[in-house]
C-alpha positions as CSV (number, residue, x, y, z in Angstrom):
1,X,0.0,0.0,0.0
2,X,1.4,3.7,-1.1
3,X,1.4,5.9,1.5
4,X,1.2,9.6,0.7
5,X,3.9,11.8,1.3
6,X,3.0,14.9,3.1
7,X,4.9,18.1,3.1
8,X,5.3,19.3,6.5
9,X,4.3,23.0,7.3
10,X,6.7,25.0,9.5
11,X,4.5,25.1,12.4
12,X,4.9,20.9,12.1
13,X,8.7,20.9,12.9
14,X,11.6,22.4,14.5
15,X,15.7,22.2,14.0
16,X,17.5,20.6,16.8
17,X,20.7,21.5,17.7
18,X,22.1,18.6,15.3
19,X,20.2,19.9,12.4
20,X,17.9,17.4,12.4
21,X,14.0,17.9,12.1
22,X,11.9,16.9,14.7
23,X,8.3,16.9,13.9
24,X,5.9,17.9,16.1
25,X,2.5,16.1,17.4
26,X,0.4,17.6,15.1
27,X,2.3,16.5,11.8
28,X,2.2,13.2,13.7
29,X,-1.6,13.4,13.8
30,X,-2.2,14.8,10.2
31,X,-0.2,11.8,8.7
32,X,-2.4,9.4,10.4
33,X,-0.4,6.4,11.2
34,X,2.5,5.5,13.6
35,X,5.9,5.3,11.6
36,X,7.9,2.9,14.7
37,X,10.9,5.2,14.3
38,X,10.6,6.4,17.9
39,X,9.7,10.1,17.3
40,X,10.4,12.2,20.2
41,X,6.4,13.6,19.7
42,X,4.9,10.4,18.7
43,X,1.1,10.9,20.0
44,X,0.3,7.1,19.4
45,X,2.4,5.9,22.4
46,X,5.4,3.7,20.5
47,X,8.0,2.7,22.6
48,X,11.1,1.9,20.1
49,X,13.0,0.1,22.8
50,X,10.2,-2.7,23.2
51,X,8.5,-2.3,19.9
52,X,5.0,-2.0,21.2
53,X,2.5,0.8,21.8
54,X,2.1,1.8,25.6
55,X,-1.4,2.1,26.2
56,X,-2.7,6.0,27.4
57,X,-4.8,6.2,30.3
């Protein structure tokens, strides 16, 4: 299945220190689905370190 790439908007993201871009919970949330990459804003609860989803209370 093809996923659609989306352009983030620069309220989506921010530069870290290393350059890197860090996307925010709201780009999260407008892609719709969990990527497993361990995103430092990742609203659907992975946990990269035990590859599984911590449930939210």
């Amino acid at each position: 299945m093809m996923r659609k790439i989306l352009k983030p908007t620069p309220d989506e993201y921010y530069v870290n220190e290393q350059g890197y871009r860090v996307f925010k919970e709201a780009y999260h949330l407008r892609r719709g689905y969990c990527c497993k990459s361990g995103c430092k804003h990742c609203p659907y609860g992975y946990d990269k370190k035990t590859d599984s989803f911590i449930k939210s209370k």
